[in-house]
mmJSON file of the N, C-alpha and C atoms, coordinates in Angstrom:
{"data_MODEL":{"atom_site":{
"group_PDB":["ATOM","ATOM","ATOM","ATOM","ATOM","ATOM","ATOM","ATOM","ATOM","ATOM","ATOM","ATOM","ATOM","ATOM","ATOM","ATOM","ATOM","ATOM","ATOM","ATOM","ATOM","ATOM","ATOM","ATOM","ATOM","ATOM","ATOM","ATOM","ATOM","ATOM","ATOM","ATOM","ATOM","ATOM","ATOM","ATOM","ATOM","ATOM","ATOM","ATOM","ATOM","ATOM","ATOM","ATOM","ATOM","ATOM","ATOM","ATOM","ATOM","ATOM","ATOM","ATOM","ATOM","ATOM","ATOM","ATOM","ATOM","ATOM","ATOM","ATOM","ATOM","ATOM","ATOM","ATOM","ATOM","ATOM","ATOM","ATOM","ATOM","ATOM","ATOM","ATOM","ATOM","ATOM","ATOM","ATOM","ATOM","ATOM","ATOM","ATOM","ATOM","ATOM","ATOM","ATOM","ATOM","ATOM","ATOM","ATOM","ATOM","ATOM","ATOM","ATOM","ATOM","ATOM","ATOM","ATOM","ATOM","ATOM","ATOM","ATOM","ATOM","ATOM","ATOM","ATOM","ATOM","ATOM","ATOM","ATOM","ATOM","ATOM","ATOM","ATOM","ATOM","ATOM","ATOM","ATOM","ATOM","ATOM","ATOM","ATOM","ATOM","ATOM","ATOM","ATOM","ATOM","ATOM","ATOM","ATOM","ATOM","ATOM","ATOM","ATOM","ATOM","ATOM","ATOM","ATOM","ATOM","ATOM","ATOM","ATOM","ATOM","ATOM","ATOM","ATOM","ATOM","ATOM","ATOM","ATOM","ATOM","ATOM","ATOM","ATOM","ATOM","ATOM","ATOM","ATOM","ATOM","ATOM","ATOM","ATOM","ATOM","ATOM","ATOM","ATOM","ATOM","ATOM","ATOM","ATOM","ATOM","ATOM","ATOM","ATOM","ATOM","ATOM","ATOM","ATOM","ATOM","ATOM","ATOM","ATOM","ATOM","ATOM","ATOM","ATOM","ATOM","ATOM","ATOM","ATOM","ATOM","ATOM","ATOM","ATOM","ATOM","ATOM","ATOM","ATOM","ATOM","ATOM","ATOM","ATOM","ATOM","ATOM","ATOM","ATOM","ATOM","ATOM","ATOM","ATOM","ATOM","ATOM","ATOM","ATOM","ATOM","ATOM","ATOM","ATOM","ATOM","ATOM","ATOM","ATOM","ATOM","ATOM","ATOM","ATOM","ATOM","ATOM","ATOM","ATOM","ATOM","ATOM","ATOM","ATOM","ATOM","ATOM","ATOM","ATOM","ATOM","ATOM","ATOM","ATOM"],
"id":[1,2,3,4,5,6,7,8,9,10,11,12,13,14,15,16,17,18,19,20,21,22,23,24,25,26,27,28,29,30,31,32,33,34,35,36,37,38,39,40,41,42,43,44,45,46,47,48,49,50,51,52,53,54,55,56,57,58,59,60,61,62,63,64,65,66,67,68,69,70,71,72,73,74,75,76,77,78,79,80,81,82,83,84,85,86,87,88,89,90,91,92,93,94,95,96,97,98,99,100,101,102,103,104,105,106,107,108,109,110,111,112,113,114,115,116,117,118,119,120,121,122,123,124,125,126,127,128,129,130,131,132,133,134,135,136,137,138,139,140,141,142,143,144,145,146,147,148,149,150,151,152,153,154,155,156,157,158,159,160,161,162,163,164,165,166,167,168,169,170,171,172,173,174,175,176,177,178,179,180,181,182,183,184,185,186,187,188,189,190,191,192,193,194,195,196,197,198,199,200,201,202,203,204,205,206,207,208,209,210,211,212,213,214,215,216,217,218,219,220,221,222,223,224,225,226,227,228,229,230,231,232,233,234,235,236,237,238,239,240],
"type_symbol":["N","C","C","N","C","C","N","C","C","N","C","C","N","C","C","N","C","C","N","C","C","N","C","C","N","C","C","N","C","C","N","C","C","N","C","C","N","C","C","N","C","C","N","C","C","N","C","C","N","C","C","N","C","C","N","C","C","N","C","C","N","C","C","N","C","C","N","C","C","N","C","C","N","C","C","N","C","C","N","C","C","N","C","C","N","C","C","N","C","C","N","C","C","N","C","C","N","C","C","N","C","C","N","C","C","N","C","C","N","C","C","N","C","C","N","C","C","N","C","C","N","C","C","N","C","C","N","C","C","N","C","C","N","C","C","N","C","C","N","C","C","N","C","C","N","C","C","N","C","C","N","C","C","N","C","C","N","C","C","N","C","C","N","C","C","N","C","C","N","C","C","N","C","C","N","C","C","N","C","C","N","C","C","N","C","C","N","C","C","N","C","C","N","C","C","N","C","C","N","C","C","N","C","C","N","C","C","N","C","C","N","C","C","N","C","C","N","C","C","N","C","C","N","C","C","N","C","C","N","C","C","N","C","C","N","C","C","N","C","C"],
"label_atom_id":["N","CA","C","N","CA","C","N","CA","C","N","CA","C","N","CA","C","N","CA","C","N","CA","C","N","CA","C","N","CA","C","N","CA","C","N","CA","C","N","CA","C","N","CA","C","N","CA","C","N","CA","C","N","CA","C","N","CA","C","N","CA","C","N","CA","C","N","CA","C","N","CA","C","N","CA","C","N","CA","C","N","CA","C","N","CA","C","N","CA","C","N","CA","C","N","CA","C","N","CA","C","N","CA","C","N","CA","C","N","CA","C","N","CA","C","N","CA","C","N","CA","C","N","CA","C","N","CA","C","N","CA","C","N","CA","C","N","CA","C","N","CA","C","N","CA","C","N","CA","C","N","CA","C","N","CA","C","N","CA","C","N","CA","C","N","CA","C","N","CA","C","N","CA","C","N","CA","C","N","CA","C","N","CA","C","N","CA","C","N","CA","C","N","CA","C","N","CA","C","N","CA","C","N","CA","C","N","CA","C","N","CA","C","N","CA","C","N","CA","C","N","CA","C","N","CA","C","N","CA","C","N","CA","C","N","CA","C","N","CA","C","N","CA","C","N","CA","C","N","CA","C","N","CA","C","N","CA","C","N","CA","C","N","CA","C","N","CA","C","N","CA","C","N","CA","C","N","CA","C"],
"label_alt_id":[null,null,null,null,null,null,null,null,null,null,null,null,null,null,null,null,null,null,null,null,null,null,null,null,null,null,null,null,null,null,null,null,null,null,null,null,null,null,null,null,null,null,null,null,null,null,null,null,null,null,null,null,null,null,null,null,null,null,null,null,null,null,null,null,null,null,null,null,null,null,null,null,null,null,null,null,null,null,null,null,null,null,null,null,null,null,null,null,null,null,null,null,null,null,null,null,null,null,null,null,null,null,null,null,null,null,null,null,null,null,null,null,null,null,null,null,null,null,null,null,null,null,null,null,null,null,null,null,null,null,null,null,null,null,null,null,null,null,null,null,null,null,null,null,null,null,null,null,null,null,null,null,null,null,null,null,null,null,null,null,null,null,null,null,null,null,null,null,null,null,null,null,null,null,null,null,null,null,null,null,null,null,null,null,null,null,null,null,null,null,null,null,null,null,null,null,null,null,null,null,null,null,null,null,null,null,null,null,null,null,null,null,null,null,null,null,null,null,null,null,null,null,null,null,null,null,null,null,null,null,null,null,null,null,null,null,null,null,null,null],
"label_comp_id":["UNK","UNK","UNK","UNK","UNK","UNK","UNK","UNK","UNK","UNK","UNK","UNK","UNK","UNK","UNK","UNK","UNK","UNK","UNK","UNK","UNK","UNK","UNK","UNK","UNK","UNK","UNK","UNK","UNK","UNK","UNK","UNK","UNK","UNK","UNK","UNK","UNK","UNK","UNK","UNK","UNK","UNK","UNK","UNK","UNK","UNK","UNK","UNK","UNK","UNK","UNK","UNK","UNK","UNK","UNK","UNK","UNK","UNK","UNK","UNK","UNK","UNK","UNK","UNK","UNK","UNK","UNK","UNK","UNK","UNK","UNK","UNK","UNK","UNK","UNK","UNK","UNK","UNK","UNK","UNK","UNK","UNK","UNK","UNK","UNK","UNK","UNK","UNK","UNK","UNK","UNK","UNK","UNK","UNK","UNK","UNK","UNK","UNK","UNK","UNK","UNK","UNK","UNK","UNK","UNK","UNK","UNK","UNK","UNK","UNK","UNK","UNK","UNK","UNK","UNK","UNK","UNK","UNK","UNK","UNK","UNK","UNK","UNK","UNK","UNK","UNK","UNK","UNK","UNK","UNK","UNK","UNK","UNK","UNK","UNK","UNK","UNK","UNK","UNK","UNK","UNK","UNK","UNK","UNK","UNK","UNK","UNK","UNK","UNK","UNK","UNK","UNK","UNK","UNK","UNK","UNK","UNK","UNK","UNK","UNK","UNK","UNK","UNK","UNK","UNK","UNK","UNK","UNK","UNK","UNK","UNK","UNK","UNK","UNK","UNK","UNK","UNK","UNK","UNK","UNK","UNK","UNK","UNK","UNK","UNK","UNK","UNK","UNK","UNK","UNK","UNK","UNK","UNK","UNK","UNK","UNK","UNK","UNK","UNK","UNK","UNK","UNK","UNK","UNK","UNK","UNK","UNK","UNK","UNK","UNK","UNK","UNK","UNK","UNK","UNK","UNK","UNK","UNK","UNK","UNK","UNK","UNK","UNK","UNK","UNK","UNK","UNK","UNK","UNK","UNK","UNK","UNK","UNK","UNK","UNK","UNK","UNK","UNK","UNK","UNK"],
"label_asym_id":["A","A","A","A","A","A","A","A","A","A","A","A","A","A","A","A","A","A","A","A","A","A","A","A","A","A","A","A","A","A","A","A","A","A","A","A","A","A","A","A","A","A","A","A","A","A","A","A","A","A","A","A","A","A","A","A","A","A","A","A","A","A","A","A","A","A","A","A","A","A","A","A","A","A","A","A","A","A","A","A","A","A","A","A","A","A","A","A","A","A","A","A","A","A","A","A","A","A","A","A","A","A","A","A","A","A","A","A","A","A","A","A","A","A","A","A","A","A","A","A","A","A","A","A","A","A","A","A","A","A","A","A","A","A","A","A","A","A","A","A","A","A","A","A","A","A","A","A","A","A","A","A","A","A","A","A","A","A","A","A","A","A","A","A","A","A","A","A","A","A","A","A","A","A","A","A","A","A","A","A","A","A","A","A","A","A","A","A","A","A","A","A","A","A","A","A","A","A","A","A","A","A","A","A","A","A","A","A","A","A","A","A","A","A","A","A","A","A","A","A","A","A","A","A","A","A","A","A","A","A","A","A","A","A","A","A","A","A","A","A"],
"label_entity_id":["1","1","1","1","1","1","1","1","1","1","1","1","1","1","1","1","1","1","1","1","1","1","1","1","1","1","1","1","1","1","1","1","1","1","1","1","1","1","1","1","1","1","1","1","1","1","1","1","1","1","1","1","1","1","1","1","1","1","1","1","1","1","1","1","1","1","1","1","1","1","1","1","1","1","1","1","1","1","1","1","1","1","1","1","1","1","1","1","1","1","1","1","1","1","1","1","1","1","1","1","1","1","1","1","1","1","1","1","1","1","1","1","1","1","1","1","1","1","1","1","1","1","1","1","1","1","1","1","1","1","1","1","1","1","1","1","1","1","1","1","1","1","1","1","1","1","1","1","1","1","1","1","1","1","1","1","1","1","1","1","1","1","1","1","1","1","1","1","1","1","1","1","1","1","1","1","1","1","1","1","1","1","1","1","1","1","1","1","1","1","1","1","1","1","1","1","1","1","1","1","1","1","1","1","1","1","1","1","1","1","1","1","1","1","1","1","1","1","1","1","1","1","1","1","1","1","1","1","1","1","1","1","1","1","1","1","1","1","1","1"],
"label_seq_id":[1,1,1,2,2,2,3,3,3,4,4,4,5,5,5,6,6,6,7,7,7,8,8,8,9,9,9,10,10,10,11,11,11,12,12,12,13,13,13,14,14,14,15,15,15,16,16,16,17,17,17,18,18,18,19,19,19,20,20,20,21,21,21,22,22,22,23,23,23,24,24,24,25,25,25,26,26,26,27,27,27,28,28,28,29,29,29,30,30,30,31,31,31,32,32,32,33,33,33,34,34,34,35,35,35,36,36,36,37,37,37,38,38,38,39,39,39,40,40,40,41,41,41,42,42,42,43,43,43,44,44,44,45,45,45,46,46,46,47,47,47,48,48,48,49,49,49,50,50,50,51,51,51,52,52,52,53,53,53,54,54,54,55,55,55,56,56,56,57,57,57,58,58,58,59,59,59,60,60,60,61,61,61,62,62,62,63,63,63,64,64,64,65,65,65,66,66,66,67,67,67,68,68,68,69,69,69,70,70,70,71,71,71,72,72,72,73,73,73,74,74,74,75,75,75,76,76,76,77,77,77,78,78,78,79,79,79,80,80,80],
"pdbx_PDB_ins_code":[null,null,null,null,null,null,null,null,null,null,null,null,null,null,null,null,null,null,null,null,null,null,null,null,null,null,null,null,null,null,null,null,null,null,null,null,null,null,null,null,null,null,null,null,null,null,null,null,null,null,null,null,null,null,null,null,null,null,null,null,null,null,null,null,null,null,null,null,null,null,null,null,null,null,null,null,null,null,null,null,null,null,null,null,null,null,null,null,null,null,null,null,null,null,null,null,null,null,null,null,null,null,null,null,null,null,null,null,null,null,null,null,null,null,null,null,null,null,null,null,null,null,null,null,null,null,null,null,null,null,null,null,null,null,null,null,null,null,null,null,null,null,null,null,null,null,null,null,null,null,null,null,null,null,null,null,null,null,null,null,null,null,null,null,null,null,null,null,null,null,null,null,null,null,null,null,null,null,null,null,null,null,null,null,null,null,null,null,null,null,null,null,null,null,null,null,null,null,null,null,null,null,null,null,null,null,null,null,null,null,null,null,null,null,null,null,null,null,null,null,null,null,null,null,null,null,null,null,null,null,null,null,null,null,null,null,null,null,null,null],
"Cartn_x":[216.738,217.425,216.628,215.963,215.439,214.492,213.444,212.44,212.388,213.464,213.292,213.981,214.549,214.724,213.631,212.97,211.345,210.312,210.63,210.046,210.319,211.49,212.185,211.949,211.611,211.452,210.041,209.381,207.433,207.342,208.448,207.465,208.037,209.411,209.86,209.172,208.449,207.72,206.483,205.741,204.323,204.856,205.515,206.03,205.816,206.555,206.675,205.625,205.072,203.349,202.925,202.445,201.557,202.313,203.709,203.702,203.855,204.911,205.131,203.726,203.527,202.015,202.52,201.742,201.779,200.461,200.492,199.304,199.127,198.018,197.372,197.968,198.072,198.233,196.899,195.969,194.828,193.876,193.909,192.979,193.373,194.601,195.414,195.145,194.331,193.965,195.12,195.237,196.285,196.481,197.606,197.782,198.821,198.999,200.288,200.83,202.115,203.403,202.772,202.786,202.602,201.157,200.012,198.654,199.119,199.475,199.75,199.713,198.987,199.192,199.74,200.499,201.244,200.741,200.258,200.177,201.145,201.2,202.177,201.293,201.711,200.64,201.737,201.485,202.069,203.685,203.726,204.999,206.037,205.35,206.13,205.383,206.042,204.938,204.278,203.258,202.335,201.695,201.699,200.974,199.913,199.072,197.362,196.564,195.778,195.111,194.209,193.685,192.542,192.495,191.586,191.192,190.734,189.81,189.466,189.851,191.216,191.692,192.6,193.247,193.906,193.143,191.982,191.125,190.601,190.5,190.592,191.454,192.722,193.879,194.253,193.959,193.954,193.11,191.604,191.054,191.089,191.791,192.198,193.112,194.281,195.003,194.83,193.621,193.286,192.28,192.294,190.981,191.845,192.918,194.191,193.668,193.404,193.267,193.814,195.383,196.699,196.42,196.94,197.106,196.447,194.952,193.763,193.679,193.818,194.063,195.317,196.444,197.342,197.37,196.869,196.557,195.482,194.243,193.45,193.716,194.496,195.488,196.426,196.667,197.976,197.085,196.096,195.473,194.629,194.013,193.745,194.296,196.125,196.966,197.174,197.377,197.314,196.438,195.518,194.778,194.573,194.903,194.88,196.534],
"Cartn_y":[120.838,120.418,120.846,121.462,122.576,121.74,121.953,120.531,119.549,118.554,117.438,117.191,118.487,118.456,118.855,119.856,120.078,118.918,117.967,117.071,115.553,115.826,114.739,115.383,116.478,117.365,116.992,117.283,117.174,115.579,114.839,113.178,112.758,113.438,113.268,113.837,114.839,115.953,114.891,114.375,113.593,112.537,111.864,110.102,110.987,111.588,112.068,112.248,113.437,113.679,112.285,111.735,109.939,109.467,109.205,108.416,106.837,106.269,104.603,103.324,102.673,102.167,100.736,100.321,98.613,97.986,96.703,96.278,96.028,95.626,94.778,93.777,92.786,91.697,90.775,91.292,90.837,90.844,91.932,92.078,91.953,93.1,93.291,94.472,95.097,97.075,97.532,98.627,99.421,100.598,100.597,101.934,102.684,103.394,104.705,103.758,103.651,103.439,103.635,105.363,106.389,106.002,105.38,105.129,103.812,102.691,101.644,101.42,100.586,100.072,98.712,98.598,97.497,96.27,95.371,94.172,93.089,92.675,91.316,89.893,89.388,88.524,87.079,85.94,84.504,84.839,85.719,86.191,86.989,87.875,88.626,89.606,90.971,91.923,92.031,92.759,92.848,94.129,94.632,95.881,95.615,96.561,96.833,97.622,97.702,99.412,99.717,98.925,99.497,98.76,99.259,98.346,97.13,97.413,96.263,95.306,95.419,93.878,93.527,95.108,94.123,93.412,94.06,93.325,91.527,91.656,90.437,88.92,90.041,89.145,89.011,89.81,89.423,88.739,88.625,87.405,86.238,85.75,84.616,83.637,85.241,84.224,84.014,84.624,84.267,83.313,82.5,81.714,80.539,81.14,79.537,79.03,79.975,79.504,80.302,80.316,80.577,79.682,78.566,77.56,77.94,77.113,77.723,78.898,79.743,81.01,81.394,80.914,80.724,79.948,78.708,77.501,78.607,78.764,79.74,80.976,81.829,82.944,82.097,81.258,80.462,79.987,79.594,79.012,79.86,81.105,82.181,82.642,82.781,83.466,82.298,81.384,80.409,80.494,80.673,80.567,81.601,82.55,84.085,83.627],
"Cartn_z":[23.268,24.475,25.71,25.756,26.859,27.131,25.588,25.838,26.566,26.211,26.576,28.191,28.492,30.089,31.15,30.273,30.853,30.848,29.691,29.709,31.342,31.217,32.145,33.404,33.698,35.066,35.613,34.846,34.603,34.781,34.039,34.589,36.406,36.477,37.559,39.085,38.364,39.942,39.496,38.585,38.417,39.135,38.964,39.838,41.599,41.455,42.809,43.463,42.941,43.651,43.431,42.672,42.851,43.994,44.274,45.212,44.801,45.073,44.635,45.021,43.99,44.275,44.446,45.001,44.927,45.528,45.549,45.746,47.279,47.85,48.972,49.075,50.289,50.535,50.669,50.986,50.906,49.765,48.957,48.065,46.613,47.173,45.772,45.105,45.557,45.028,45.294,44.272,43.949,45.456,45.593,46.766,46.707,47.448,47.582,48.791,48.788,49.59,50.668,51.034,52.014,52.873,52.111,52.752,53.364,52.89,53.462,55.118,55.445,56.913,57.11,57.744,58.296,59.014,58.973,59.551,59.809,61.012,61.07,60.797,60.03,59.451,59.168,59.959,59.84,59.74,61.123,61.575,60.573,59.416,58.928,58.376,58.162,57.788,56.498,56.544,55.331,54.997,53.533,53.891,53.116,54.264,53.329,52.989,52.461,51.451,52.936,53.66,54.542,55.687,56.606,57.944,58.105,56.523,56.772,56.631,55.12,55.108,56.104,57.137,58.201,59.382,59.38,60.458,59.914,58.493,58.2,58.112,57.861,58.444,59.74,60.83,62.275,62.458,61.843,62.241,61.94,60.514,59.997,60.717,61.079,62.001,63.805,64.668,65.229,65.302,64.391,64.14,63.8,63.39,62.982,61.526,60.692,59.428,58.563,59.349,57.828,56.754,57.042,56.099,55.188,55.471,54.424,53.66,54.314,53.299,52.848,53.266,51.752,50.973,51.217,49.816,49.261,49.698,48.472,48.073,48.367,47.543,46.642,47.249,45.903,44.352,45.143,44.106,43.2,43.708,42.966,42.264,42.545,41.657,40.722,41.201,39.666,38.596,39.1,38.201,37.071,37.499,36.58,35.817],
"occupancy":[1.0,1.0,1.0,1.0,1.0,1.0,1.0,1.0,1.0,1.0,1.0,1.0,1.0,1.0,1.0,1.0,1.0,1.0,1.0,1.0,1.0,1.0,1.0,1.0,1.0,1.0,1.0,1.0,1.0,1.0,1.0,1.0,1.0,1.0,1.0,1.0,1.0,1.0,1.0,1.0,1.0,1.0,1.0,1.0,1.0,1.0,1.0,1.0,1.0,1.0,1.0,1.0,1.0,1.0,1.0,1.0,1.0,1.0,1.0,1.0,1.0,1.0,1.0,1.0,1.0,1.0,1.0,1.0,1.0,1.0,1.0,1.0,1.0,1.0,1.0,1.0,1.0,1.0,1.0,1.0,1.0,1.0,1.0,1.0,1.0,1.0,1.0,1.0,1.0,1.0,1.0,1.0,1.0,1.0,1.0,1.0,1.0,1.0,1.0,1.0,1.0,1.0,1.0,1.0,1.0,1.0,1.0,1.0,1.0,1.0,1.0,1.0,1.0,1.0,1.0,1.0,1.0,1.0,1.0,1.0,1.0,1.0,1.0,1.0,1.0,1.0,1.0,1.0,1.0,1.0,1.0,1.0,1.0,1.0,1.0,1.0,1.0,1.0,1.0,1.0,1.0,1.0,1.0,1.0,1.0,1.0,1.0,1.0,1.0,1.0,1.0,1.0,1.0,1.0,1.0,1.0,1.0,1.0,1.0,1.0,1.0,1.0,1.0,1.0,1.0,1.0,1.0,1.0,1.0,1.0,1.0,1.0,1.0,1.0,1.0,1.0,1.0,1.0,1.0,1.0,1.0,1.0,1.0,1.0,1.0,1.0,1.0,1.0,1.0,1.0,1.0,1.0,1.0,1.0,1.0,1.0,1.0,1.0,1.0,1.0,1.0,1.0,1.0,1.0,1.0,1.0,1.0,1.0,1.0,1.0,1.0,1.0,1.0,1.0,1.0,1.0,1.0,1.0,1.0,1.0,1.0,1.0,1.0,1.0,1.0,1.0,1.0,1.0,1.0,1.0,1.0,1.0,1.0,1.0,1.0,1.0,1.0,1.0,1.0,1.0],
"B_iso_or_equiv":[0.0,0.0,0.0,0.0,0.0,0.0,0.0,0.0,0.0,0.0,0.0,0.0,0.0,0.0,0.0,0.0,0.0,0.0,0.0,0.0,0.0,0.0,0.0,0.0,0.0,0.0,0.0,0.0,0.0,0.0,0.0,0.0,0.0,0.0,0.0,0.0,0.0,0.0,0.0,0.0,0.0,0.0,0.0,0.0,0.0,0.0,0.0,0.0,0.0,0.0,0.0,0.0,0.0,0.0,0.0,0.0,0.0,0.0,0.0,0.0,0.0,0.0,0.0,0.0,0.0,0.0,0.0,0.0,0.0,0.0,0.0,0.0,0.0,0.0,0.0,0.0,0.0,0.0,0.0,0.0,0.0,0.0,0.0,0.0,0.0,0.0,0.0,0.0,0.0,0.0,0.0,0.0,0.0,0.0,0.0,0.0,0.0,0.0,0.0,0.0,0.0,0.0,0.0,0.0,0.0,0.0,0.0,0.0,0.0,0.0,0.0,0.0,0.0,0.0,0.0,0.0,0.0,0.0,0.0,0.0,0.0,0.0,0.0,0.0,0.0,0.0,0.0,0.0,0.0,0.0,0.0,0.0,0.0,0.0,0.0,0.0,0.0,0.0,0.0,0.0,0.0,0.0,0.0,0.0,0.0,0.0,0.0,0.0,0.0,0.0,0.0,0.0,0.0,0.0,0.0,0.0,0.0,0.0,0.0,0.0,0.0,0.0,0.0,0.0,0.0,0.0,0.0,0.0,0.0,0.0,0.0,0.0,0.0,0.0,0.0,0.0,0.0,0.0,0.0,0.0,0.0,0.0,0.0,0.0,0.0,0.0,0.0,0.0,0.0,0.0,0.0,0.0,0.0,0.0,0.0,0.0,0.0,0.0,0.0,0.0,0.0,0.0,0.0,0.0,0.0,0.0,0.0,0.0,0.0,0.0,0.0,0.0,0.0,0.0,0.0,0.0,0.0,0.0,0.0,0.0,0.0,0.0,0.0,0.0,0.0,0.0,0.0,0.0,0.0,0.0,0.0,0.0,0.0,0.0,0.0,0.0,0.0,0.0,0.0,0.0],
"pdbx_formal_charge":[null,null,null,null,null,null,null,null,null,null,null,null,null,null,null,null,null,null,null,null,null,null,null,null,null,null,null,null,null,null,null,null,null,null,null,null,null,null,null,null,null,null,null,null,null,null,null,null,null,null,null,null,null,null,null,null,null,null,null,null,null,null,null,null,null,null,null,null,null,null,null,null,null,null,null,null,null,null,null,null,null,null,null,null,null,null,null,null,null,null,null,null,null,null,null,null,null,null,null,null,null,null,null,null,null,null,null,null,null,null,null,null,null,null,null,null,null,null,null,null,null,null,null,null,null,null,null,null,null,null,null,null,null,null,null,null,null,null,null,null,null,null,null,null,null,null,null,null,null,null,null,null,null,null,null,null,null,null,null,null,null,null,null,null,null,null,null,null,null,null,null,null,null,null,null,null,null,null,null,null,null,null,null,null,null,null,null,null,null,null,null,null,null,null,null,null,null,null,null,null,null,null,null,null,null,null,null,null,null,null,null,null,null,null,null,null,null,null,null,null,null,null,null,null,null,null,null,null,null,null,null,null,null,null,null,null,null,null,null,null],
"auth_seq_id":[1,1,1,2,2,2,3,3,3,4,4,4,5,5,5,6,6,6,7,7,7,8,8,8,9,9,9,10,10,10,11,11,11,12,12,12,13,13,13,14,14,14,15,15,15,16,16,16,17,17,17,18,18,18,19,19,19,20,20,20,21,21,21,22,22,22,23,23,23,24,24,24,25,25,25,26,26,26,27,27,27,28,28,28,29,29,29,30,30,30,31,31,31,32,32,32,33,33,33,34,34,34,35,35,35,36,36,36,37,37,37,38,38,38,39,39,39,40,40,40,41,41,41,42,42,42,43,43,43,44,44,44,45,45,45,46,46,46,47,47,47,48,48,48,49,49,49,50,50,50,51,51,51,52,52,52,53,53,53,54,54,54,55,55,55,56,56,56,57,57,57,58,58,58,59,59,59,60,60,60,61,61,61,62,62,62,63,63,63,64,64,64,65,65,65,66,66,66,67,67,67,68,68,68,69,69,69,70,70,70,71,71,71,72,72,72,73,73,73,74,74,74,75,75,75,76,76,76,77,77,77,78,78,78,79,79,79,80,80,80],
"auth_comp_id":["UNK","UNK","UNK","UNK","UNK","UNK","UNK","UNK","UNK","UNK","UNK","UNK","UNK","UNK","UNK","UNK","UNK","UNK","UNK","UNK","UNK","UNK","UNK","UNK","UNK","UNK","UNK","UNK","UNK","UNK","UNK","UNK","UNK","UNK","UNK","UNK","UNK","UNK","UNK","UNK","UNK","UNK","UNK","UNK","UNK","UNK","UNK","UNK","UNK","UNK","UNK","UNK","UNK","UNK","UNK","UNK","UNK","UNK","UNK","UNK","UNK","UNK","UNK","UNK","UNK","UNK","UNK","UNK","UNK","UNK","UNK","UNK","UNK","UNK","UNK","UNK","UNK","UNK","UNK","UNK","UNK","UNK","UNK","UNK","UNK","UNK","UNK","UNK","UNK","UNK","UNK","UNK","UNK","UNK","UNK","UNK","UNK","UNK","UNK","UNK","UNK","UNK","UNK","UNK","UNK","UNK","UNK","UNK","UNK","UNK","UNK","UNK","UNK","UNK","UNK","UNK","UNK","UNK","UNK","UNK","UNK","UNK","UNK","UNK","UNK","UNK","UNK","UNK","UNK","UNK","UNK","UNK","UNK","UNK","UNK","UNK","UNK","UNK","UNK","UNK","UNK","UNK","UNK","UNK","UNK","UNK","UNK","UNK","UNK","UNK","UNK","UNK","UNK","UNK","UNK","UNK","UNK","UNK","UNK","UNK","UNK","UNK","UNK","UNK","UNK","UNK","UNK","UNK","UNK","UNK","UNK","UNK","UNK","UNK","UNK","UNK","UNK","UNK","UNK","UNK","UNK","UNK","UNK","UNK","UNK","UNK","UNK","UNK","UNK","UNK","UNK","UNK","UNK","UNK","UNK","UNK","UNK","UNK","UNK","UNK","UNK","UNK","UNK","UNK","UNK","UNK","UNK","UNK","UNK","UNK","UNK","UNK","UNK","UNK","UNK","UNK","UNK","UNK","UNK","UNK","UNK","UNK","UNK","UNK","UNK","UNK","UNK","UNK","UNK","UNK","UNK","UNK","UNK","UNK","UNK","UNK","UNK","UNK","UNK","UNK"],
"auth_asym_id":["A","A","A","A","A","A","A","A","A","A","A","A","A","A","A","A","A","A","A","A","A","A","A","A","A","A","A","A","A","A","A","A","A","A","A","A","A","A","A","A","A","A","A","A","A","A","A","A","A","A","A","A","A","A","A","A","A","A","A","A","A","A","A","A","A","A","A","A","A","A","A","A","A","A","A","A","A","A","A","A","A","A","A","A","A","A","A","A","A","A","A","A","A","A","A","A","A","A","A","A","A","A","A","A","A","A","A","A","A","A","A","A","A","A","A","A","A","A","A","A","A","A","A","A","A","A","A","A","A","A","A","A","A","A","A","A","A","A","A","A","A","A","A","A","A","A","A","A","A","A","A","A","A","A","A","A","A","A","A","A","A","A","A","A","A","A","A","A","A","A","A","A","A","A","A","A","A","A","A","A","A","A","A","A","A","A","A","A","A","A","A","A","A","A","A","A","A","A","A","A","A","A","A","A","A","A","A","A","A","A","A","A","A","A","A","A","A","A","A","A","A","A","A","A","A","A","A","A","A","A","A","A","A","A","A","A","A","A","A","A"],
"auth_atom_id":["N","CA","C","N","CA","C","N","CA","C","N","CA","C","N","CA","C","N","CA","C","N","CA","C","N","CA","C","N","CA","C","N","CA","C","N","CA","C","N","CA","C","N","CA","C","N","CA","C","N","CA","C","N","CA","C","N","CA","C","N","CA","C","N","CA","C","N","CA","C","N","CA","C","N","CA","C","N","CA","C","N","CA","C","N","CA","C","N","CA","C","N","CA","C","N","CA","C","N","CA","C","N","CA","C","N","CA","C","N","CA","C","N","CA","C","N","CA","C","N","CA","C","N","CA","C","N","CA","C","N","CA","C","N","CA","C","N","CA","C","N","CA","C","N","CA","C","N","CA","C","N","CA","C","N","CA","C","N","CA","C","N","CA","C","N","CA","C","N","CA","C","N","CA","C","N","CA","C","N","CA","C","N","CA","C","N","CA","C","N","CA","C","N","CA","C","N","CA","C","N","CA","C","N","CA","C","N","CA","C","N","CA","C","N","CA","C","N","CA","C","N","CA","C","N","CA","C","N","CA","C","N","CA","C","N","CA","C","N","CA","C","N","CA","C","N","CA","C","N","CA","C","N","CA","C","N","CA","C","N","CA","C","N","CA","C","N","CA","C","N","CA","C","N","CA","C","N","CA","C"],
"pdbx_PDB_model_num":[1,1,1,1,1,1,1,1,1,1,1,1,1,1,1,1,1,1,1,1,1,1,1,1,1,1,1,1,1,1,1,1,1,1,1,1,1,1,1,1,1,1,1,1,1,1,1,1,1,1,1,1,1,1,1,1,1,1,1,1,1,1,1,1,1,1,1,1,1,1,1,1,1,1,1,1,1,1,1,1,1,1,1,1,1,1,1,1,1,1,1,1,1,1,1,1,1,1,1,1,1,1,1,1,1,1,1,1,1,1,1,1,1,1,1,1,1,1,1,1,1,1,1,1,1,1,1,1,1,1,1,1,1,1,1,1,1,1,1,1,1,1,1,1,1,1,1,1,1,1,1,1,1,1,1,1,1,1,1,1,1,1,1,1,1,1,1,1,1,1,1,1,1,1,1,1,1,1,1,1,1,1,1,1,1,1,1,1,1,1,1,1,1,1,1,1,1,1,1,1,1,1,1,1,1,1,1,1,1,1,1,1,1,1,1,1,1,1,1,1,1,1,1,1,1,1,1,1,1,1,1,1,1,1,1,1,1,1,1,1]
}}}
């Protein structure tokens, strides 16, 4: 009994320290919640692992090529 509460303690403090992961909006690399930066991107937010992919998405859409780059993310994920 002891065990398996030490056990359930130890995965619960490990989740914790890691930190909830999810992906990029741009790239799709793995990240911590907590690192995430925020972009407003085709008027709703987005989070991203780094500068650079938000600097990439501020320039996409100052350049006016949403469209385009969500037909080719759509079509990337199709394809996988």
């Amino acid at each position: 009994m002891a065990l398996a509460f030490l056990s359930r303690l130890e995965t619960g403090l490990l989740s914790w320290r890691a930190g909830s992961r999810l992906s990029c909006f741009h790239c799709s690399e793995t990240m911590r919640e907590r690192n995430a930066l925020a972009v407003k991107f085709n008027g709703s937010p987005q989070l991203v692992c780094c500068h650079g992919c938000l600097a990439i998405l501020q320039t996409i859409e100052q350049n006016h090529l949403v469209d385009a780059y969500l037909e080719n993310k759509a079509s990337l994920s199709g394809a996988g």
